[in-house]
C-alpha positions as CSV (number, residue, x, y, z in Angstrom):
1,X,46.0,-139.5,43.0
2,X,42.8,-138.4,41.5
3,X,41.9,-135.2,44.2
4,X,44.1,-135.7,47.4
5,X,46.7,-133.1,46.5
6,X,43.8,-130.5,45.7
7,X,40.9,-132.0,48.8
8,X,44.4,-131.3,51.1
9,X,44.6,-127.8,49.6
10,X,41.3,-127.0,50.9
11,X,42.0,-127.5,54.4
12,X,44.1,-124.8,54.4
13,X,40.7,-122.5,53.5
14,X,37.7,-124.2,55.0
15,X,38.2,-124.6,58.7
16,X,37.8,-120.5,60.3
17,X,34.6,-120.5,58.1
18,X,32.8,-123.5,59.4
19,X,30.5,-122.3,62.2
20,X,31.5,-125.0,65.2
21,X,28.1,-125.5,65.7
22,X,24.7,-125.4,62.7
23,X,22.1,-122.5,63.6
24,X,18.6,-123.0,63.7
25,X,16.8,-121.3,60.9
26,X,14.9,-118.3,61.9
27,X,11.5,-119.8,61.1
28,X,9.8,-122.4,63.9
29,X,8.4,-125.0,60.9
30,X,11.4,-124.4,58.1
31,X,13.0,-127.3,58.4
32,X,12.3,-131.4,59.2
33,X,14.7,-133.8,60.1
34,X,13.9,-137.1,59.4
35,X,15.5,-140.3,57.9
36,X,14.8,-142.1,54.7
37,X,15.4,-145.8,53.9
38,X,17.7,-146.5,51.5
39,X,17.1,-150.2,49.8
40,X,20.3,-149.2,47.5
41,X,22.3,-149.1,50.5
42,X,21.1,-151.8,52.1
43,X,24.2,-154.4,52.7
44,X,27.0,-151.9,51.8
45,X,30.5,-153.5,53.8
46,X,31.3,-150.8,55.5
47,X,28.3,-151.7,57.8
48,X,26.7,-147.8,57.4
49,X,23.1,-146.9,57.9
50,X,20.5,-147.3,55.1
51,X,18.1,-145.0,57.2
52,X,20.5,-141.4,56.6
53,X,19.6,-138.7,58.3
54,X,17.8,-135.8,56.2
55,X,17.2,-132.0,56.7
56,X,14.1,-131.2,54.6
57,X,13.5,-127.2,54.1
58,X,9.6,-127.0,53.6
59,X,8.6,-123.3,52.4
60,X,6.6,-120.6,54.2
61,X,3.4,-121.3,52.7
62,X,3.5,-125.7,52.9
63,X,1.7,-125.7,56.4
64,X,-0.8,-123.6,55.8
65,X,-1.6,-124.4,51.5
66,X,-2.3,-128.0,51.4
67,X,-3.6,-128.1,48.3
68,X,-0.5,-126.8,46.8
69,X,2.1,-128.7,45.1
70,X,6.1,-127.3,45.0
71,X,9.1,-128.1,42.8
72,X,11.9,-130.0,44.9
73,X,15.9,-129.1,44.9
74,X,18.2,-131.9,46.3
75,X,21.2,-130.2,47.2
76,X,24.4,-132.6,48.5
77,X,26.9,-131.4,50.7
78,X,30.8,-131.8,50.1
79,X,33.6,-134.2,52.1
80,X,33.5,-134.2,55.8
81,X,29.8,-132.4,56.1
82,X,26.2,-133.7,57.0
83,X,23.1,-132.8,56.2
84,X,23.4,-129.5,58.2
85,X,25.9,-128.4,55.9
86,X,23.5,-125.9,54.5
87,X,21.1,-125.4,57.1
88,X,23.5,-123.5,59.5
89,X,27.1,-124.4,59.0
90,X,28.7,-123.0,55.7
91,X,25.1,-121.4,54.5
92,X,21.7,-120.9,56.3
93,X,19.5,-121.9,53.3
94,X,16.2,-121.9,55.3
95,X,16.9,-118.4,56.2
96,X,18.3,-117.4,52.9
97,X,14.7,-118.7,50.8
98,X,12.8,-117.5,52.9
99,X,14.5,-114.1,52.5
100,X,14.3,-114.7,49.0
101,X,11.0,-115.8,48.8
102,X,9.7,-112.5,50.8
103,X,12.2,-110.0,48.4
104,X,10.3,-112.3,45.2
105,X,13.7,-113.6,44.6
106,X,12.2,-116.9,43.9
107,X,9.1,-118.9,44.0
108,X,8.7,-121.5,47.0
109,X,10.0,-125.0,46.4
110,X,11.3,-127.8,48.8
111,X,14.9,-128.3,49.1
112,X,16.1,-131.8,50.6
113,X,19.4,-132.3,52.1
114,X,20.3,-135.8,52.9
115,X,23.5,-137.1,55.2
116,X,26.3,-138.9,53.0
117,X,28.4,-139.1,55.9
118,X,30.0,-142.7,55.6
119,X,33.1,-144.3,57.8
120,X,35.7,-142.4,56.3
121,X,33.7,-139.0,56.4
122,X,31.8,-138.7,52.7
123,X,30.4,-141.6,50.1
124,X,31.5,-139.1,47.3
125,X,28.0,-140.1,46.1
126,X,29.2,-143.3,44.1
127,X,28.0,-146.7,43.6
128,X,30.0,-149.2,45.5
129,X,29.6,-152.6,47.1
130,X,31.4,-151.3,49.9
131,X,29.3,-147.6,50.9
132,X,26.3,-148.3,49.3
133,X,25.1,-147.4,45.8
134,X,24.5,-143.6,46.7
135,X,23.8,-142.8,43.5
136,X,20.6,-145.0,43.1
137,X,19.9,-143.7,46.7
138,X,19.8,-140.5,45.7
139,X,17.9,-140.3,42.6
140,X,15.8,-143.1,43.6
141,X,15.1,-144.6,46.8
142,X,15.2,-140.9,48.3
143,X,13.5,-138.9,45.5
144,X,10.7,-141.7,45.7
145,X,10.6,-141.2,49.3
146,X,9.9,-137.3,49.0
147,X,7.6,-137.6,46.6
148,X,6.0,-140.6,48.8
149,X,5.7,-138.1,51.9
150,X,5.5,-134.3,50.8
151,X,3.5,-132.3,48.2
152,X,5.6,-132.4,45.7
153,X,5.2,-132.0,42.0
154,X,6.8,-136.0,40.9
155,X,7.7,-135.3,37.8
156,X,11.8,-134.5,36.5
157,X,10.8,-130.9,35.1
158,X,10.2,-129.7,38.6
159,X,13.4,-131.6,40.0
160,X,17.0,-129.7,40.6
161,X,20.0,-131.6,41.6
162,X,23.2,-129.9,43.3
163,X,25.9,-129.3,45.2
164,X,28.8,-128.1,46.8
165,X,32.9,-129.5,46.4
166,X,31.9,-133.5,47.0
167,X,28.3,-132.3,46.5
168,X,29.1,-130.8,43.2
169,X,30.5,-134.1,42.0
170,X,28.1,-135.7,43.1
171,X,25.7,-133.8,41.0
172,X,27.6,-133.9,38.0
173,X,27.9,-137.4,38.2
174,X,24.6,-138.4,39.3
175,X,23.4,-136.2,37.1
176,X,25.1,-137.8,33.9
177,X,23.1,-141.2,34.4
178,X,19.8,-139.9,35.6
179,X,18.6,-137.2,33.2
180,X,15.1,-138.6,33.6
181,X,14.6,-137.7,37.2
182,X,16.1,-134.1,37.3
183,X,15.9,-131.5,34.7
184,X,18.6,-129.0,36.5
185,X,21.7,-129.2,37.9
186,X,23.8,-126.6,39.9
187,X,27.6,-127.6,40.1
188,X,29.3,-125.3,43.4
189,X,32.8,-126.3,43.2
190,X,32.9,-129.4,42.4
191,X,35.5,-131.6,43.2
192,X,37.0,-134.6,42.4
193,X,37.1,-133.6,38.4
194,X,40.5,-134.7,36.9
195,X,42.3,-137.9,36.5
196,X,45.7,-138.6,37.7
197,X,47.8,-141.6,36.3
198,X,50.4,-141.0,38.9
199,X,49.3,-141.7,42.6
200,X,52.0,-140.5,45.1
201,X,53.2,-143.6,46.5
202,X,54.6,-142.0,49.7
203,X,51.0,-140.8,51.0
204,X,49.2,-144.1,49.6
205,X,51.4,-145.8,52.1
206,X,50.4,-144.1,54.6
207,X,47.3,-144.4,53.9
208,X,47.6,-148.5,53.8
209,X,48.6,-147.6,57.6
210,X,45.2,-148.3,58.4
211,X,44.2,-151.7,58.5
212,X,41.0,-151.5,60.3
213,X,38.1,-150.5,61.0
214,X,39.1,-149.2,64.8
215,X,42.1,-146.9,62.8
216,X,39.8,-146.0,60.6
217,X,37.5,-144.4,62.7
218,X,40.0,-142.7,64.8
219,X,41.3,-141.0,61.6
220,X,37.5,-139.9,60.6
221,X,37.5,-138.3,64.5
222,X,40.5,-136.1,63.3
223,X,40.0,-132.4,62.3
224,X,40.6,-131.8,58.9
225,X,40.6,-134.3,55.8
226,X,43.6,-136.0,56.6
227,X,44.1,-140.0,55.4
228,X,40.4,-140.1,55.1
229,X,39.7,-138.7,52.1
230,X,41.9,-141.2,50.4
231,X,40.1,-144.0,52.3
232,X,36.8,-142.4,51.3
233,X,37.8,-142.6,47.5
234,X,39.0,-145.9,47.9
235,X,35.8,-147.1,49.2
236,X,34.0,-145.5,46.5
237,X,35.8,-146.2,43.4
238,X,38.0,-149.4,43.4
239,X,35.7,-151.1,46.4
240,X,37.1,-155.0,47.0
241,X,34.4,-157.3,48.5
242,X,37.0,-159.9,49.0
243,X,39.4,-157.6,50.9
244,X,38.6,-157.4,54.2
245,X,38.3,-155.9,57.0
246,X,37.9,-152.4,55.0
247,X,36.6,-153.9,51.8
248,X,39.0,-151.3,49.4
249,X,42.0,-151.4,47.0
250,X,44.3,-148.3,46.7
251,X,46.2,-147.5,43.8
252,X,49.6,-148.3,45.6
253,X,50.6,-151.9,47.0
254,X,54.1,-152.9,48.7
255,X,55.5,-149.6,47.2
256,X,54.5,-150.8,43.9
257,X,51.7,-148.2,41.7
258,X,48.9,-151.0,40.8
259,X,47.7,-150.1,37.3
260,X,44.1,-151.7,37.6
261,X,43.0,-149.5,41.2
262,X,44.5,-146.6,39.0
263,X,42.3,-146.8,36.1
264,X,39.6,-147.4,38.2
265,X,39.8,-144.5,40.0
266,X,40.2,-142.6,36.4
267,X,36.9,-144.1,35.1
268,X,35.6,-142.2,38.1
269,X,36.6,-138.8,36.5
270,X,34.3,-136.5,35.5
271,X,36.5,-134.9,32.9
272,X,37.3,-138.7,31.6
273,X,33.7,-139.4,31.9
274,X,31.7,-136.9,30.3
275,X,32.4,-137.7,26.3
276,X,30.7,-140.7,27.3
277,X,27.9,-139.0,28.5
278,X,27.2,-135.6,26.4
279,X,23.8,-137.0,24.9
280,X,22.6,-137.4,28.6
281,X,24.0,-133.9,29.8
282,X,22.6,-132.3,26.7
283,X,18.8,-133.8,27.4
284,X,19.0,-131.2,30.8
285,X,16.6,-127.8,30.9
286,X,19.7,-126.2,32.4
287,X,23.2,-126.7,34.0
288,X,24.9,-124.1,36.0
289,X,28.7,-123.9,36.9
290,X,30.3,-121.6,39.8
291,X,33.9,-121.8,40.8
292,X,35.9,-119.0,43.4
293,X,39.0,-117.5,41.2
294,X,41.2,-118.3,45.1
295,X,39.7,-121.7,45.1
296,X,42.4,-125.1,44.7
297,X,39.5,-126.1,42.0
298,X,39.8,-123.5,39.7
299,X,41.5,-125.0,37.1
300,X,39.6,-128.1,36.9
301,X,36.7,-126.5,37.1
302,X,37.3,-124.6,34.0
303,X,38.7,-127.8,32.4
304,X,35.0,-128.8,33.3
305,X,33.9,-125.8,31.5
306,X,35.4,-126.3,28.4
307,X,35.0,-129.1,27.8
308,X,31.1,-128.9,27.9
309,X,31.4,-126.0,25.6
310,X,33.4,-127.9,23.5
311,X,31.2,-130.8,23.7
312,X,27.8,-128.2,22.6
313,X,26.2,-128.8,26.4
314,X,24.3,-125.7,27.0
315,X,25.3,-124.4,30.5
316,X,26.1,-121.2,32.1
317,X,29.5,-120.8,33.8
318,X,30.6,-118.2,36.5
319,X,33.8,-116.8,38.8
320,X,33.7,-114.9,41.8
321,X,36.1,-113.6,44.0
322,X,36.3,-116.3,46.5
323,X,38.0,-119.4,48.0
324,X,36.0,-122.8,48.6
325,X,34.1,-122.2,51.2
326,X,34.0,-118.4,52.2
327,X,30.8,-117.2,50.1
328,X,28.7,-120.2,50.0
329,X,26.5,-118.9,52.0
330,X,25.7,-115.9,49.9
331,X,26.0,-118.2,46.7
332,X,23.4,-120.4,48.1
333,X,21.3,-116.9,48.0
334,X,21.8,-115.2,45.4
335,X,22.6,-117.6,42.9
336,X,21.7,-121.6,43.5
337,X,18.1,-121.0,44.8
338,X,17.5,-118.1,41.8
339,X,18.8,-120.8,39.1
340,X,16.3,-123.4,40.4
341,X,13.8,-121.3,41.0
342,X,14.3,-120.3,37.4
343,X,14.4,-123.4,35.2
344,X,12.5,-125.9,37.5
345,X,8.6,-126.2,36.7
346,X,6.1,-124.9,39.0
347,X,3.2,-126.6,37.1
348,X,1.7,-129.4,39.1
349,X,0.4,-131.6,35.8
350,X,0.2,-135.3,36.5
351,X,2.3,-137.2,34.4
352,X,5.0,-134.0,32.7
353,X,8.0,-135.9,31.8
């Protein structure tokens, strides 16, 4: 379907550079876990939490400046990870600033990670009856709540948006509708880009295996992606609120391809989104595009690529020898916090749209 073939592929590179367990960051006060109310997810049908759970990276000098105001990045984390995804586990971003921040690198801004972790292991930051509108979360309910809590500067021109493989979609597509809360967006191979018209009818059976919500969280309890990831999309993109127990449709029924799940899942494209959406792209201060040459996502990735060139949306796009996962952390070093750091605002005027 849409990304299984090439989410499966990544197995095969992610698991020996996962840390089994996130490090604390160097720095006693660099980060705050806390959780922030979601009223968009409020009522999803899969029955997950509208309080996620969020790692909030607070520079050196917030504790001790309180007049001082700071830029924010929201930065989402791909399929299967939490919100310690980059605050120990594939990069050690409070660690990583602060180095930057001490080299003058970059200036100091807040970087919030929020928890999409969801029954079947990632909400793939979609708007769905069944996980929760995630994107309205996001650039809403949580963006309000930061700016509700922490010294922030609340204005779009001092707001990035990323993230990495599920993250990275979830940017882009996030980022499509809402060019009037962020200004930036960093895409780190993103997933999820291309549409397939052809779902493999032999693993959406399987996938129809599970039946309910006790299968469903044995499979999320499995290494790897597995079934999951299909579930996960399902959720997300062709939800059912009058199929229950799990409250989805997949694209294949009985054996039989159904048309209408398929297109739905299409519409859910990036590549088949964007025409729609080039005047909204093209309103952004700056969009930035990374992809590893090794990774599965390569090619869509610079499908993604062209097309926005083709389409006159000012971005930057870069390779690097790498596979999906093995140099986010240095990525997250050298390159996301630089870029944000770069084209976000540091001005703290009231009222800068």
């Amino acid at each position: 379907m849409v990304t299984l073939v090439a989410l499966t592929a990544l197995l095969a590179q992610s698991p020996s550079t996962i840390p089994p367990e996130a490090r604390k960051p160097s720095r006693e006060n660099a980060v705050e876990h806390i959780k922030a109310h979601g009223k968009s997810l409020e009522g999803n049908l899969e029955g997950d939490t509208a309080d996620p759970e969020i790692a909030v990276y607070l520079p050196p000098s917030y504790s001790t400046d309180k007049s001082r105001r700071y830029p924010v990045v929201y930065l989402l984390h791909g399929y299967g990870g939490r919100d310690d995804t980059f605050n120990g586990r594939l990069a050690t971003l409070p660690d990583s600033s602060d180095s930057d921040i001490k080299a003058g690198t970059i200036r100091e801004m807040i970087v919030v990670m929020p928890n999409s972790f969801t029954l079947h292991k990632g909400s793939m930051y979609s708007s769905s009856v069944t996980t929760g509108d995630w994107e309205s979360y996001i650039a809403d309910d949580l963006v309000a709540y930061i700016d509700k809590h922490y010294r922030t500067i609340p204005n779009r021109l001092s707001r990035g948006l990323g993230g990495h493989s599920m993250g990275g979609y979830g940017a882009l597509r996030i980022g499509m509708h809402r060019p009037d809360v962020f200004s930036a967006l960093y895409l780190m191979s993103s997933c999820c880009l291309n549409a397939s018209l052809n779902p493999r009818v032999e693993q959406m059976t399987t996938a129809a295996g599970v039946t309910t919500r006790e299968q469903a969280e044995a499979e999320s309890k499995k290494p790897g992606f597995g079934i999951s990831v299909t579930l996960a999309e399902a959720a997300a993109w062709s939800p059912n609120p009058n199929n229950p127990p799990l409250y989805y449709d997949l694209p294949v029924r009985d054996g039989k391809v159904q048309n209408d799940v398929v297109a739905k899942w299409a519409a859910n494209a990036p590549l088949a989104m964007l025409p729609e959406w080039v005047p909204q792209l093209k309103k952004y201060k700056a969009i930035g595009m990374e992809i590893g040459t090794k990774d599965s996502l390569y090619r869509t990735n610079k499908e993604l690529d062209a097309m926005m060139t083709g389409f006159g949306i000012t971005h930057t796009y870069e390779e690097y020898d790498g596979d999906h996962t093995n140099r986010v952390r240095e990525r997250v070093e050298k390159n996301t916090l630089p870029f944000f750091s770069q084209h976000l605002s540091f001005e703290s005027k009231k009222g800068s749209l």
